[in-house]
KOLVEX-736916 format. One record per atom (N, C-alpha, C): x, y, z. Coordinates in pm, whole numbers. Layout:
{site {X, Y, Z}}
...
This chain:
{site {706, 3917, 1300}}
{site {577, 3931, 1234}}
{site {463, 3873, 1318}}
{site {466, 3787, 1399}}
{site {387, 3719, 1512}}
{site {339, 3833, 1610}}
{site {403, 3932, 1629}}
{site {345, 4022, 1710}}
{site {255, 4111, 1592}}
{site {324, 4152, 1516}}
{site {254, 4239, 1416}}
{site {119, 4193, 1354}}
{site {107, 4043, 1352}}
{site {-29, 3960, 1326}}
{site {-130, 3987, 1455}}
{site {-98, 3961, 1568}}
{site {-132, 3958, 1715}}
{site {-189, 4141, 1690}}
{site {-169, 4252, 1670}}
{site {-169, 4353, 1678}}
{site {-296, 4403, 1598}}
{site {-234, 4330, 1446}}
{site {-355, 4371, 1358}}
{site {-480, 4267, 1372}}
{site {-505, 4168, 1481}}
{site {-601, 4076, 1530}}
{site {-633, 4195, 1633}}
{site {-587, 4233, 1715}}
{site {-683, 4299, 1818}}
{site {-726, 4431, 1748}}
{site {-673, 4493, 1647}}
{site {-765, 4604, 1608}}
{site {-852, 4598, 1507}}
{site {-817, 4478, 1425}}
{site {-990, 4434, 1347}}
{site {-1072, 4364, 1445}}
{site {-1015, 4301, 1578}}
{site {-1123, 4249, 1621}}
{site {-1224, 4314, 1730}}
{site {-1116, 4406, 1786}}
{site {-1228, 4546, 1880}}
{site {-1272, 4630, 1756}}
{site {-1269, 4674, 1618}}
{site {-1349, 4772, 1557}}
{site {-1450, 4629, 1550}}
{site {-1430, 4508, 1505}}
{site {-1538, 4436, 1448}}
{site {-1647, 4389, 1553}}
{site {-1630, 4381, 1690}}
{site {-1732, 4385, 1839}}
{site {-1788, 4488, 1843}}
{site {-1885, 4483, 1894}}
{site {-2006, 4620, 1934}}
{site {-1962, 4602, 2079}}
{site {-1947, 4713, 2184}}
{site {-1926, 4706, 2300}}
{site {-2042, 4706, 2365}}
{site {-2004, 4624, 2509}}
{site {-2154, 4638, 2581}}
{site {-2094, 4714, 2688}}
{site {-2200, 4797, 2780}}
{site {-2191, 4884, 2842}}
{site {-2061, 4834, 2976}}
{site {-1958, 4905, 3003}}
{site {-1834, 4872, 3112}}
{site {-1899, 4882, 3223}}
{site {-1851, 4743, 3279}}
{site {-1929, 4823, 3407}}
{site {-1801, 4855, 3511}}
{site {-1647, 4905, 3460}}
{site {-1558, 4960, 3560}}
{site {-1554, 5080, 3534}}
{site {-1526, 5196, 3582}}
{site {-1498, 5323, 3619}}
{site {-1416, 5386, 3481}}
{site {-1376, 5319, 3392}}
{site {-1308, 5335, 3302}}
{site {-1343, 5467, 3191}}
{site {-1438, 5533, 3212}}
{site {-1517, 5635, 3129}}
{site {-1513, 5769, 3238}}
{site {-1427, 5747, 3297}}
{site {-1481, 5858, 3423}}
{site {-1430, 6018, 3318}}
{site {-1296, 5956, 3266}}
{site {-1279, 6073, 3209}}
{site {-1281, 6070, 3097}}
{site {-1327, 5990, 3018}}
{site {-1356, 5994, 2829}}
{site {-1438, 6072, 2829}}
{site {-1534, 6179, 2842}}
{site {-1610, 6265, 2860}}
{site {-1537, 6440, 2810}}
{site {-1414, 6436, 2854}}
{site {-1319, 6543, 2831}}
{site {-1240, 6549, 2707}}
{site {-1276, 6638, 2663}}
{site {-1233, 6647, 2500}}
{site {-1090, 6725, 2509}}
{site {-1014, 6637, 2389}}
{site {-835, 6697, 2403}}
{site {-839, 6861, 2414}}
{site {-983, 6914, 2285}}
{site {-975, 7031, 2294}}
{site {-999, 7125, 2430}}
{site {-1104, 7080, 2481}}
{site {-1157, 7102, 2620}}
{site {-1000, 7123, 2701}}
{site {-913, 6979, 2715}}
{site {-844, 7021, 2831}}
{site {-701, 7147, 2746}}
{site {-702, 7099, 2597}}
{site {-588, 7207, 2585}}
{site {-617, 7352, 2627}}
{site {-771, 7389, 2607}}
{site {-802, 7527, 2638}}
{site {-836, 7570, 2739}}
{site {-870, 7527, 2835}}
{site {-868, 7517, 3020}}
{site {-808, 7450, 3058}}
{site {-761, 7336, 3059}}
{site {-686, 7282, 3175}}
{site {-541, 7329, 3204}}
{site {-514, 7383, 3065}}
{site {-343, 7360, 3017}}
{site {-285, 7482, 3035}}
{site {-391, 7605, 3079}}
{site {-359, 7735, 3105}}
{site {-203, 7776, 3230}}
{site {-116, 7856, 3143}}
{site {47, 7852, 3211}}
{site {-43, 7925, 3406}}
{site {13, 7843, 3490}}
{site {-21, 7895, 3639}}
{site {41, 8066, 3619}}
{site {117, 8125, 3577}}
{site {135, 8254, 3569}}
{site {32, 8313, 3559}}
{site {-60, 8266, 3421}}
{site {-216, 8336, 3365}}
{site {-282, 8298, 3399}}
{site {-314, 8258, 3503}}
{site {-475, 8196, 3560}}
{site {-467, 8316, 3663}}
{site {-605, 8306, 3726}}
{site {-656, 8405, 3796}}
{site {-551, 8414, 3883}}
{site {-475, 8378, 3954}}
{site {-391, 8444, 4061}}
{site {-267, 8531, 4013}}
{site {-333, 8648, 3917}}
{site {-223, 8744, 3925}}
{site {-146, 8832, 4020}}
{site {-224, 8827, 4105}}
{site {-174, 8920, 4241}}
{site {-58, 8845, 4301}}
{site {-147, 8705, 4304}}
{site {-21, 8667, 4382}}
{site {106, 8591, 4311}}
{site {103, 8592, 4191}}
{site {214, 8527, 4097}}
{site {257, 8664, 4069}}
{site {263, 8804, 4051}}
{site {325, 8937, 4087}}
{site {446, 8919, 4193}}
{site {357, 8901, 4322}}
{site {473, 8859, 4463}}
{site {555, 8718, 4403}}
{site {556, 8694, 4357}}
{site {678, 8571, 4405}}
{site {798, 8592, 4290}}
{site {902, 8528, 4333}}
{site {1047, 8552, 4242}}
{site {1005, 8487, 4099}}
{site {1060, 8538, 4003}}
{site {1035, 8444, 3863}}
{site {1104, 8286, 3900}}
{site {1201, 8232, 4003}}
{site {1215, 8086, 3974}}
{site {1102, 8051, 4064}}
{site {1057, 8145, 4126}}
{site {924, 8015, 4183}}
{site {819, 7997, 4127}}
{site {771, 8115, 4028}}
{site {637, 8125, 3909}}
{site {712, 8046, 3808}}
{site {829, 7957, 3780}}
{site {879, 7853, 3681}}
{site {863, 7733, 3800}}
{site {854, 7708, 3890}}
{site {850, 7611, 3987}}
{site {710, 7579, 3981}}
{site {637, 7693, 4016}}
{site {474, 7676, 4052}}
{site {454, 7644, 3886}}
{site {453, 7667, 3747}}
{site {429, 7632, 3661}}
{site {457, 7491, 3600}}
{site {598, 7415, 3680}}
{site {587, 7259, 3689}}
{site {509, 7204, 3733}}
{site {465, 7228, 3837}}
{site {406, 7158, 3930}}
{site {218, 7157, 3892}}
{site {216, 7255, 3785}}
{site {99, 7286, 3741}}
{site {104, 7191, 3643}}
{site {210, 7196, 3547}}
{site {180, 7114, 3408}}
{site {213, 6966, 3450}}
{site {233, 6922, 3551}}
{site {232, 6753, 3633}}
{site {129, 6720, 3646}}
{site {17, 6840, 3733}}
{site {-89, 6785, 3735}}
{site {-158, 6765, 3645}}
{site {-177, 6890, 3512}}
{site {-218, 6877, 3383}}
{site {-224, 6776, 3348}}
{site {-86, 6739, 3294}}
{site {1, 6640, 3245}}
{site {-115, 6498, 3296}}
{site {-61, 6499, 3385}}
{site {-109, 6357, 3451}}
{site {-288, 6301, 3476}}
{site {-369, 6470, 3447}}
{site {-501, 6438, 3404}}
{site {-516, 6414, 3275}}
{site {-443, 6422, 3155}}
{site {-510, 6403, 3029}}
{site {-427, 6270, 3034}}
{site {-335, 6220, 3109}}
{site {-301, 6090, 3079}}
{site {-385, 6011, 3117}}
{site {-479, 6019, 3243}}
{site {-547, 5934, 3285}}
{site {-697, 5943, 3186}}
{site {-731, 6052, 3095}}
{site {-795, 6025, 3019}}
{site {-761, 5941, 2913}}
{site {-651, 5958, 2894}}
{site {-611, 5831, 2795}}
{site {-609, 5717, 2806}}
{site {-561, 5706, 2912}}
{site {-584, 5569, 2966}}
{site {-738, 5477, 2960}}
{site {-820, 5641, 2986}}
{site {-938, 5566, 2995}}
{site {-1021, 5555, 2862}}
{site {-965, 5614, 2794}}
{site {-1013, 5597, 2662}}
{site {-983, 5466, 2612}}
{site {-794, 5440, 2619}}
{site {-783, 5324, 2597}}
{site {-845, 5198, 2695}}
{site {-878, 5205, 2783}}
{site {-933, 5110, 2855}}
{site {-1077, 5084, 2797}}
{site {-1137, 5170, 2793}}
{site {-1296, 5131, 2769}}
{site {-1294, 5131, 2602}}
{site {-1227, 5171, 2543}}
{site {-1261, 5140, 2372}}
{site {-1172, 5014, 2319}}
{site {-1052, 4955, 2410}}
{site {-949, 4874, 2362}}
{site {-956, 4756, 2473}}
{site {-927, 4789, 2599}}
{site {-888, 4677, 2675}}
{site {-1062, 4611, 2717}}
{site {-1119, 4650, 2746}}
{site {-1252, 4626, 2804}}
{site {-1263, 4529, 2680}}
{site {-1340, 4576, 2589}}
{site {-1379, 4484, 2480}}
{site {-1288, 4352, 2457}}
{site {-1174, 4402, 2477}}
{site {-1034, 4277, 2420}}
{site {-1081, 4114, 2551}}
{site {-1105, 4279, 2643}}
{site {-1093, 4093, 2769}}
{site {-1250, 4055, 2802}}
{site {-1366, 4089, 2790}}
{site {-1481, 4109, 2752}}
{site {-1521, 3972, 2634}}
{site {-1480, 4055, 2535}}
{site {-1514, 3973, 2429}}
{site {-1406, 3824, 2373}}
{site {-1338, 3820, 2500}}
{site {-1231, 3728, 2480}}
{site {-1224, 3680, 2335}}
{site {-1142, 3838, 2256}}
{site {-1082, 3781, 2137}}
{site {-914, 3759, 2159}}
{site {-870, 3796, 2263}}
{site {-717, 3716, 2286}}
{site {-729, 3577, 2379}}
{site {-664, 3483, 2357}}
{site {-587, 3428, 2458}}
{site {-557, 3423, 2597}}
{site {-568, 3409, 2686}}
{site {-495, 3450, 2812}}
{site {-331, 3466, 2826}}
{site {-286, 3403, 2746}}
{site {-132, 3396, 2710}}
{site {-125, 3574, 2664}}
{site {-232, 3586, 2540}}
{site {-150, 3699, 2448}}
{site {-231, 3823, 2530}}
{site {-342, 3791, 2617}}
{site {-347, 3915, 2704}}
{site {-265, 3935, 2822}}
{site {-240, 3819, 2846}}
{site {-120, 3844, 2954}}
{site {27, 3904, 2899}}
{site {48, 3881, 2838}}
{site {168, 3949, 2726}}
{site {137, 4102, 2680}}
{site {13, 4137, 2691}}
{site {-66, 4256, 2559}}
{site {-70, 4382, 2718}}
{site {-172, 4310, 2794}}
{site {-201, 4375, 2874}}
{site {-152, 4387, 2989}}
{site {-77, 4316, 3086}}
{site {30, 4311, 3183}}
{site {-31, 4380, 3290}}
{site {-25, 4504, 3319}}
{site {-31, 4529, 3409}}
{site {-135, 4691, 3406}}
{site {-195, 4690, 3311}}
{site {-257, 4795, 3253}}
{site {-410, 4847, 3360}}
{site {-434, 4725, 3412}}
{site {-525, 4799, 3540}}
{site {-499, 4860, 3681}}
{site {-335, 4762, 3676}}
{site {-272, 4839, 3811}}
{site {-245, 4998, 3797}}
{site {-196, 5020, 3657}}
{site {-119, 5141, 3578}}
{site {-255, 5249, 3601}}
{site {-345, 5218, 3574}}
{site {-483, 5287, 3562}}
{site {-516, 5334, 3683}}
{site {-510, 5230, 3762}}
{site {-576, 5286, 3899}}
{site {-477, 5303, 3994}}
{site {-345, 5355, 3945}}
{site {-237, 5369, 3998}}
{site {-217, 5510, 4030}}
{site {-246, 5559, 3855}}
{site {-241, 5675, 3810}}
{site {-346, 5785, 3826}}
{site {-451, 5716, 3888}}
{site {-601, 5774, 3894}}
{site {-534, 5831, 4063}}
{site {-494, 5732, 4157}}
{site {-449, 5782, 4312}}
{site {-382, 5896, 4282}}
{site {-259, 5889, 4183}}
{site {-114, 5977, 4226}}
{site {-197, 6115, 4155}}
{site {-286, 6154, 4060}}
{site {-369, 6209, 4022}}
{site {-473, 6276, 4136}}
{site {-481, 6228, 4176}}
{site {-591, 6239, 4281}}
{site {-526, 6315, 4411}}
{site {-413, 6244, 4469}}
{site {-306, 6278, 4551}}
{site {-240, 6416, 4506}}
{site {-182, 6456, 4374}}
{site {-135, 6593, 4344}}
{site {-232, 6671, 4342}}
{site {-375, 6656, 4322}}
{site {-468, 6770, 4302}}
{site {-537, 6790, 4439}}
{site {-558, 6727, 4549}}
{site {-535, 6729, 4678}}
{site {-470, 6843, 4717}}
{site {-335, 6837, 4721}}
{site {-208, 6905, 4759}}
{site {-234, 7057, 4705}}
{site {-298, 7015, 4547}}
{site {-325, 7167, 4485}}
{site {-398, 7266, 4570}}
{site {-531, 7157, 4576}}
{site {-608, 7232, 4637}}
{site {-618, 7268, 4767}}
{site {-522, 7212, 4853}}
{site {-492, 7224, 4991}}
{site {-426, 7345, 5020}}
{site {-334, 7394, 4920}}
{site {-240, 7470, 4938}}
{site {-301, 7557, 4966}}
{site {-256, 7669, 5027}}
{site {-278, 7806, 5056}}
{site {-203, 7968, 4985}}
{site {-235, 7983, 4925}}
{site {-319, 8005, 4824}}
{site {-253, 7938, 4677}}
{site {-313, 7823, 4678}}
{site {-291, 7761, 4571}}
{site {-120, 7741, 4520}}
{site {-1, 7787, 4634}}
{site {133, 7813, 4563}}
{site {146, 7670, 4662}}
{site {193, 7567, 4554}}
{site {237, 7423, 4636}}
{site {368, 7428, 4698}}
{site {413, 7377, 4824}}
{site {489, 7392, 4862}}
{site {615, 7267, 4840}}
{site {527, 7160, 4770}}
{site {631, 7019, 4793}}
{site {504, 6948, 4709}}
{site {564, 6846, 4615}}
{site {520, 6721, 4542}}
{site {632, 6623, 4562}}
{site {700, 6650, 4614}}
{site {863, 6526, 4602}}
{site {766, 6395, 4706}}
{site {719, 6444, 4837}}
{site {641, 6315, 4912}}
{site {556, 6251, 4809}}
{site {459, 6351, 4736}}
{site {351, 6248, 4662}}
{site {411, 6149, 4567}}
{site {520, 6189, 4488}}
{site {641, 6099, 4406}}
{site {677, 5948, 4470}}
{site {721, 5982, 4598}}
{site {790, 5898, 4722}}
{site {667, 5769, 4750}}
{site {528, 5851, 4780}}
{site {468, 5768, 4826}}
{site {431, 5632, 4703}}
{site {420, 5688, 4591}}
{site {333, 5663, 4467}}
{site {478, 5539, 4436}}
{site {587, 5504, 4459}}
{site {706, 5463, 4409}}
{site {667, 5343, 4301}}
{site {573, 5275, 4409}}
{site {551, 5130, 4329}}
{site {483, 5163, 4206}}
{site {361, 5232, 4195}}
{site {324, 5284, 4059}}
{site {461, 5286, 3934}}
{site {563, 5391, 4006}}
{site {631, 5357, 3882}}
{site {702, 5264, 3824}}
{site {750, 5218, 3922}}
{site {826, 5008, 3929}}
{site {712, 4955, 3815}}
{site {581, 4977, 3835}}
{site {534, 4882, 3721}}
{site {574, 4896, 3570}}
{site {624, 5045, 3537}}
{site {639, 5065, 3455}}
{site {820, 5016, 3347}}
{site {835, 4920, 3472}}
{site {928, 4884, 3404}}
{site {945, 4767, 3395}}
{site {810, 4682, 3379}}
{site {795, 4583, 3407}}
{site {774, 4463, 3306}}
């Protein structure tokens, strides 16, 4: 019940703070509405404009090229989340020092490495996207490889 007290303290106490303006990067993508990315972003790589060339290729590589599409997806609306939760939850929490250093160190751990972890490997797959020629990726397994420590935090 000590955590469950701790829990319902940080969410009466960020609705009960008025936020003052962040001054980290944390809003870059709160701007993008779930609806916004379900209806453009999330479009299957089969149906987006490159019909010609998703025609030419075998059906396991238009199921290949369609992973590699919903990773990147995937991994942009996470980093909106993130930033949602960062600037409406964590900002205010360590801001308005209504935890502890103990119970933010416990609460929050490692949540800015995770952020700007996820913002690179994000950044790094849509790179690759856009590098490709014509847009059919040839390899994400390196960007995985490079990114490793990102995911180590997550088990942390």
């Amino acid at each position: 019940t000590a955590k469950m007290d701790l829990v319902i303290k940080v969410i009466e106490s960020t609705a009960a703070h008025s936020m003052s303006e962040p001054t980290q990067t944390y809003d870059v993508f709160a701007n993008i509405s779930r609806d916004q990315y379900n209806t453009e972003s999330r479009k299957r790589f089969a149906t987006s404009k490159r019909k010609t060339l998703v025609n030419s290729l075998d059906p396991r590589e238009i199921q290949r090229q369609e992973i590699i599409f919903e990773i990147i997806n995937t991994e942009k609306l996470y980093i909106k989340d993130l930033s949602i939760i960062m600037l409406h939850f964590i900002f205010p929490l360590k801001n308005n020092k209504i935890l502890t250093p103990d119970e933010s160190a416990s609460l929050l751990a490692n949540i800015d490495s995770i952020y700007e972890g996820n913002k690179a490997f994000y950044k790094d797959l849509k790179k690759r996207f856009r590098d490709s020629d014509p847009n059919i990726v040839s390899e994400v397994g390196d960007i995985f490889v490079s990114h490793e420590n990102l995911f180590k935090l997550y088990s942390l």
